[in-house]
N, C-alpha and C positions, 0 to 999 in steps of 0.2 A: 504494500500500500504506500507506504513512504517512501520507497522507489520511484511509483509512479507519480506520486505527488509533486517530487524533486524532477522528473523528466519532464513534466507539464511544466513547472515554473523555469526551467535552463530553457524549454521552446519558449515559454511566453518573454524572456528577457531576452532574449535573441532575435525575436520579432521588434521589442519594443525598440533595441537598438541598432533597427536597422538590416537586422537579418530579413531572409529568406527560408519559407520551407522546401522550397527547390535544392537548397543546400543539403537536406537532407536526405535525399534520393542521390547525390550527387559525392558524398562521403564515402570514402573508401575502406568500409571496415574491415577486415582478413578475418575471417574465419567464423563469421555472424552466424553463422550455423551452430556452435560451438555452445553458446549460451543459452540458443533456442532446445538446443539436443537436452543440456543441463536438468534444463526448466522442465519438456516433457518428460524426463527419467524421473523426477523426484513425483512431478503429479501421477505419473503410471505408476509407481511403486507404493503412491499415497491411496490409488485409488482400486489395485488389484490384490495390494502385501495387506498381510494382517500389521494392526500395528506395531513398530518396534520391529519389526521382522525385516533381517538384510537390511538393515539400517546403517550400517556401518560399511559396508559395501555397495551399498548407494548413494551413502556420503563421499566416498572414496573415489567412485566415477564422476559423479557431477564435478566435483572440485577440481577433478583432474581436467575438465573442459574447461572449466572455467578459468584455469589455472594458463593454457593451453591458447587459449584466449587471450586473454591480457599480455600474456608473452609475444602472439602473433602481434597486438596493436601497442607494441612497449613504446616505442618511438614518435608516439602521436604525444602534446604538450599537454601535460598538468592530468588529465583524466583517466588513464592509466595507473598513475599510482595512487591515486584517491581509491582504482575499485580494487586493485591490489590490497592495500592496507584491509582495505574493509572486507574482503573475501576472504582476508588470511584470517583476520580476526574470526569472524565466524566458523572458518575450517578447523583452528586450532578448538575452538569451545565444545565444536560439534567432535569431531574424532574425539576428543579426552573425555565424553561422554557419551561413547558408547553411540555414536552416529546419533545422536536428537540433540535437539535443543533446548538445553533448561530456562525455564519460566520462571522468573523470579516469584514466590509463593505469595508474597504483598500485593502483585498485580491481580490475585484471583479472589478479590474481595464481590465482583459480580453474583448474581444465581445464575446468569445464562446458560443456555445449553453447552456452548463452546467452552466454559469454563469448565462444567460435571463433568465434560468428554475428557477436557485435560489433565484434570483430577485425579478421574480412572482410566489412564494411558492408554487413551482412545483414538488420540490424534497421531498419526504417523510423523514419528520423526523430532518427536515432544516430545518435553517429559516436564513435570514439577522439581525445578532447585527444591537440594536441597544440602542437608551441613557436609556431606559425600562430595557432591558438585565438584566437577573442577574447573576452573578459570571460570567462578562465578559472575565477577564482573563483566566479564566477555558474553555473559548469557541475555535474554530479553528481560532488561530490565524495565524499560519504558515502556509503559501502557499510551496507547493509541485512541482513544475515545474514551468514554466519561468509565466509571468504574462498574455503575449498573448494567451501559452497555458495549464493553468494548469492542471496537473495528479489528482490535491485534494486536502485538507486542513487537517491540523491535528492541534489537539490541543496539550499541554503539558501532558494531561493525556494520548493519544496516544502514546507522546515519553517515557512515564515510561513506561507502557504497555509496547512498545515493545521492551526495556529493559529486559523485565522482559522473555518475549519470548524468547529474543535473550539465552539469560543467560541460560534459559529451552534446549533449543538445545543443546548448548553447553555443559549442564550435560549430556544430553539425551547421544551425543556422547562417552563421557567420560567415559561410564557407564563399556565395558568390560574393558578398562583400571585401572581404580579401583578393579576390580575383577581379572584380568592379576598379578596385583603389588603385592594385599594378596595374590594369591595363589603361586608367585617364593616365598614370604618372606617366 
């Protein structure tokens, strides 16, 4: 969610200053499959594995695209190592827990359904922090919506991530405007 949130606002500040979203058809990413692959391996394993099941071997292929990824576009300015940091942070918290990601237990003050599920390790790939935890800090500590009804959790490797996102748009945008500036100069 806060990914998306951060790629919405890197487009709309790229528009405001002038970008294009033609620029963004026109950015050259290497290996854009990579992340996509990622994405649908965690949602097919979320939505065919029992939970917690192969979890750690699902963390271990997604990351390794991911990973994969970022290395293919290392040479692009500033956004790269925004989603490094943030991808690392999340790999490291996720692998030292057993492939899920601890839920800070503070944030599960809700009744929601999403929360009972988390509770009783219903969600793939979750789990509730807890004194065991390792690199707590690195877990979802930020709640995302009010406490009755929350949208999600994100952790700090999320908000670099999507820093790093944001930032990507915002080149993405910028991209015939850079080519506009050399070609009047």
């Amino acid at each position: 969610m806060i990914l998306l949130v951060c790629a919405f606002l890197g487009t709309l500040l790229g528009l405001i200053f002038g970008g294009s979203l033609r620029g963004i058809g026109q950015y050259a990413l290497r290996g854009i499959w990579l992340p996509i692959a990622a994405f649908v391996l965690k949602a097919g394993a979320a939505a065919l594995l029992e939970p917690q099941s192969g979890a750690m071997v699902v963390c271990l292929v997604q990351y390794i695209l991911l990973f994969v990824f970022l290395l293919l576009n290392y040479r692009r300015p500033v956004w790269p190592l925004f989603a490094f940091v943030g991808t690392l942070m999340n790999f490291l918290v996720i692998a030292c827990n057993g492939g899920c990601m601890p839920v800070a237990p503070s944030l599960l003050t809700g009744a929601g359904e999403r929360v009972t599920q988390l509770m009783n390790g219903q969600i793939y790939a979750y789990c509730v922090a807890t004194e065991a935890t390792h690199l707590p800090y690195l877990a979802d500590i930020i709640r995302i919506g009010s406490a009755a009804n929350p949208l999600g959790y994100a952790s700090i490797g999320d908000i670099v991530l999507s820093v790093g996102v944001g930032i990507l748009c915002w080149q993405m945008t910028q991209l015939n405007v850079k080519q506009t500036v050399c070609a009047e100069a």
